[in-house]
N, C-alpha and C positions, 0 to 999 in steps of 0.2 A: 702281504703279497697276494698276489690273485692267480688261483693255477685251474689247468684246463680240468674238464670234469668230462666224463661221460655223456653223449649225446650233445658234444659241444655247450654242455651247459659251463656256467662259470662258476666259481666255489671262492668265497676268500675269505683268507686265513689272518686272522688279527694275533697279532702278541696281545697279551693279555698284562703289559708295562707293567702296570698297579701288583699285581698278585703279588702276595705274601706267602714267599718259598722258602723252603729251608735250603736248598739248592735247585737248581738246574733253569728250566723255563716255559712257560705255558702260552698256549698257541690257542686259539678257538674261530672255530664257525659257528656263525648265528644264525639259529636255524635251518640246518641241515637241512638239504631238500629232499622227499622222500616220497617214492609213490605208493612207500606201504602203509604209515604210520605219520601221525601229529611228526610233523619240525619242529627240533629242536638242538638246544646248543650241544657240541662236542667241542673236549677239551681234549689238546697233545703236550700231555705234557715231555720235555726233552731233558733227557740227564745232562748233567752239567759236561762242558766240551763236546757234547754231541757233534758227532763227524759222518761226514755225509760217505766219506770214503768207507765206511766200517760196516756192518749189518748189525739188525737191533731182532731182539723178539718182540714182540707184543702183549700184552695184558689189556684185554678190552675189561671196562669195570662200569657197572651200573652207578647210577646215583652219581652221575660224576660233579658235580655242585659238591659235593659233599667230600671230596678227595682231599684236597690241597692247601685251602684257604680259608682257615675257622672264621677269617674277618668277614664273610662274607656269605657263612651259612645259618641257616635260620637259627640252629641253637649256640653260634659260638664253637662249634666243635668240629672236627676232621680226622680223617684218617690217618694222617698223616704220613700217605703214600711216599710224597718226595722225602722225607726226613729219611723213610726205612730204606726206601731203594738208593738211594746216596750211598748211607752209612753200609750196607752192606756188599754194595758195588765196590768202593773201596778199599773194603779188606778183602776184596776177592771171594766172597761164598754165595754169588749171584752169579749169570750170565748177565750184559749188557742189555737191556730192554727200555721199550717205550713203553708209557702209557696213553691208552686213551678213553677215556671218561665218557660217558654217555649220561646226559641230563636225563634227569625224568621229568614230567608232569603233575605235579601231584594230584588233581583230578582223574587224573587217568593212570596213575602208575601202577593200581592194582590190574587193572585190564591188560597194560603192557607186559606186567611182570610174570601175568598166572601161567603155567604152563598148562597151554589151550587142551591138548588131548589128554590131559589127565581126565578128564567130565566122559571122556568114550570108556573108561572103567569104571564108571557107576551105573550101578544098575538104573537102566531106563526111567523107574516107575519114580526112585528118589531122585533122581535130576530133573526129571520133571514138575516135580514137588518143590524142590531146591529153587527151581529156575519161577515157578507161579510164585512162590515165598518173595523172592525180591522181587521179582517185578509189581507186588502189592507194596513194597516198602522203597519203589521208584529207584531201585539201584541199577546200576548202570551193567548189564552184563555182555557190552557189545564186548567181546574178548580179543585181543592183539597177542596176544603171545607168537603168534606164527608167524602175523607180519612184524611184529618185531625184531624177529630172527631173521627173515628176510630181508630187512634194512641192514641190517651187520654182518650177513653173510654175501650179500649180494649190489648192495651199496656202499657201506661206508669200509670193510675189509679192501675193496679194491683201490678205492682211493686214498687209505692210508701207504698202502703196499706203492702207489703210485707216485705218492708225493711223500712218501721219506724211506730212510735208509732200513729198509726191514729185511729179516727174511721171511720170505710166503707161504713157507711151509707148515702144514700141522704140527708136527714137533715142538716148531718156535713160538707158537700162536695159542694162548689160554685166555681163559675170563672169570672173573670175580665180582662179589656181591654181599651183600647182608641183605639178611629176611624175607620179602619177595626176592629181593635182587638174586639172593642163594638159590632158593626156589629158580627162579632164572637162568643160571648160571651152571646149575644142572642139568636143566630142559638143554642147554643150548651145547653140551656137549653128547648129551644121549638125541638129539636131532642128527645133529652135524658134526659126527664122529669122524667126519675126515678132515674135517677143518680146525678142531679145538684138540687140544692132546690132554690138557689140564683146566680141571676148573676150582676154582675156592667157593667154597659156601661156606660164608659167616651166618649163625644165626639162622640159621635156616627156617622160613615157616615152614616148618611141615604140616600145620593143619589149614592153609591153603586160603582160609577168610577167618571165622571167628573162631577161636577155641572153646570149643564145647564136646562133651563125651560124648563116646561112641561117636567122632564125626567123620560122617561119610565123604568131604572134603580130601581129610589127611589118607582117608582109606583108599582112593581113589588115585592121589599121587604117588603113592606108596606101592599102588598095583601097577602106574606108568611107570616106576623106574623099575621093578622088576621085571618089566616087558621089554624093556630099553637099555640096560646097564651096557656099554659099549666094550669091546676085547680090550682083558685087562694087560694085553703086551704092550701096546701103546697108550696107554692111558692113565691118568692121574686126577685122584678126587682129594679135596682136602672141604672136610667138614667141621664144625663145631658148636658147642654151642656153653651159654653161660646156666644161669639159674635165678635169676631174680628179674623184676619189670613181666616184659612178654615169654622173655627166654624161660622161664618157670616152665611154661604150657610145653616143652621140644625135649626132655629128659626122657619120656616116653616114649618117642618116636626111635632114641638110638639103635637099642637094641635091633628093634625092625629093620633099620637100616644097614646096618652091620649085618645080620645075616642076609641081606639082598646080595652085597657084595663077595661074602665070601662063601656063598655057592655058588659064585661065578668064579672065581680061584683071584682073588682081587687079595692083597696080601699089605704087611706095613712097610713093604717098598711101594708100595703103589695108592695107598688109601691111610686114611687116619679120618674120624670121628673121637672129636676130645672135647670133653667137660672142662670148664672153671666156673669153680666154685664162687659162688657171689659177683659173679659178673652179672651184667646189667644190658638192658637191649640198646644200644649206644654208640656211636664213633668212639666216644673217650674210652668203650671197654675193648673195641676192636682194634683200633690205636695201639694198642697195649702189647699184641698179638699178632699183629701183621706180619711180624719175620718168621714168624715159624711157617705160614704154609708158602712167603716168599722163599723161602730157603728151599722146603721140599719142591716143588715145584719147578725154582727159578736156579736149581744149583749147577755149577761149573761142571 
């Protein structure tokens, strides 16, 4: 189908036939048009009998390649969003919700992903230092985080709300991720606290590029979210992380985090940061663990 867009532009919306679901149905735009950020695809995924009569919440989720259909991502493996949100719609310990998937880039997904004003908490002299370092080692630090959040807050929010059955409201409206995406995903509700009410952070990088001691990276995101943690009356954070692969280097960061939030008065109705032991930086480990922050998050 092809439906109206903003500034009379045009948007269409393909079924995505092929996909391999465990229930419901997936929808995509090929590269999304955007005047903030690199086009690229989104995916809507729809629970199975989706009624146009009814209202949905939404779960916007990074990496969306990576959601639905192992047949089709680079290592074989997926989230296995549609599986969880089926099965728990079901038995009823969900609200009814959409997903919608935002592709990344992977040349760029780090630029997309970093959260931009974390770097205005490092001291001057080291991001200066930080920023000569890679630009001698030709890395790329044109940074999108802001306009990223502007294509989803200001582009692609209206026209989901526009062309299917949601509701608009913050309440209804969360987002999710792994690793940068987490990183992401928390940027994008300490931004835009009137638009997001919950976010999931799988996996969190907390040390923001490479993991190394003492890094001023992690120090620095660590001082953004304590500048930024949103009122914990309407809000919900759901964090985690494993211990083997990357997820080794983010045991260190918990503590830090956990008391960012609860000298804001953020409490275990409203927040969870949890360990699993021997998990792995991976779809097939998050896979595993999707119902638990769908449950808190997405509960009736």
């Amino acid at each position: 189908m092809t439906v109206i867009y903003a500034q009379h532009k045009k948007i269409e919306v393909k079924r995505v036939s092929k996909a391999v679901l465990y229930a419901g149905s997936l929808e995509r735009v090929e590269k999304f048009p955007s005047k903030y950020i690199t086009p690229r695809n989104v995916d809507v995924w729809l629970p199975e009998n989706y009624d146009k009569t009814k209202k949905y919440s939404v779960l916007y989720m990074h990496d969306g390649q990576n959601l639905f259909d192992s047949t089709t991502t680079w290592n074989k493996q997926e989230w296995k969003v549609d599986d969880w949100i089926s099965k728990l719609n079901k038995d009823q310990k969900i609200k009814d919700v959409i997903v919608v998937g935002i592709h990344s880039i992977s040349d760029i997904r780090w630029q997309d992903l970093y959260p931009e004003k974390a770097n205005n908490y490092m001291p001057t002299k080291v991001r200066d230092s930080l920023y000569a370092d890679a630009k001698k080692q030709g890395f790329n630090l044109n940074l999108k985080g802001d306009e990223y959040l502007k294509f989803m807050v200001k582009e692609l929010k209206p026209f989901i709300d526009k062309n299917y059955a949601t509701y608009k409201d913050q309440s209804n409206t969360f987002v999710a991720g792994s690793s940068m995406g987490g990183l992401m995903s928390m940027y994008a509700i300490c931004e835009y606290p009137e638009i997001f009410s919950g976010a999931v952070c799988f996996s969190t990088h907390w040390p923001g590029a490479q993991p190394i001691v003492d890094n001023p990276v992690g120090k620095a995101i660590l001082a953004y979210l304590a500048g930024n943690v949103p009122d914990p009356k309407n809000h919900t954070f759901y964090f985690d992380y494993g211990t083997k692969t990357l997820d080794q280097y983010y045991p260190p960061y918990a503590k830090k985090v956990d008391a960012i939030f609860n000298k804001v008065g953020y409490n275990t109705s409203n927040y969870k940061n949890l360990k699993f032991d021997g998990a792995d930086h991976s779809e097939n480990s998050w896979n595993k663990r999707f119902d638990i922050p769908a449950k808190f998050l997405l509960h009736n």
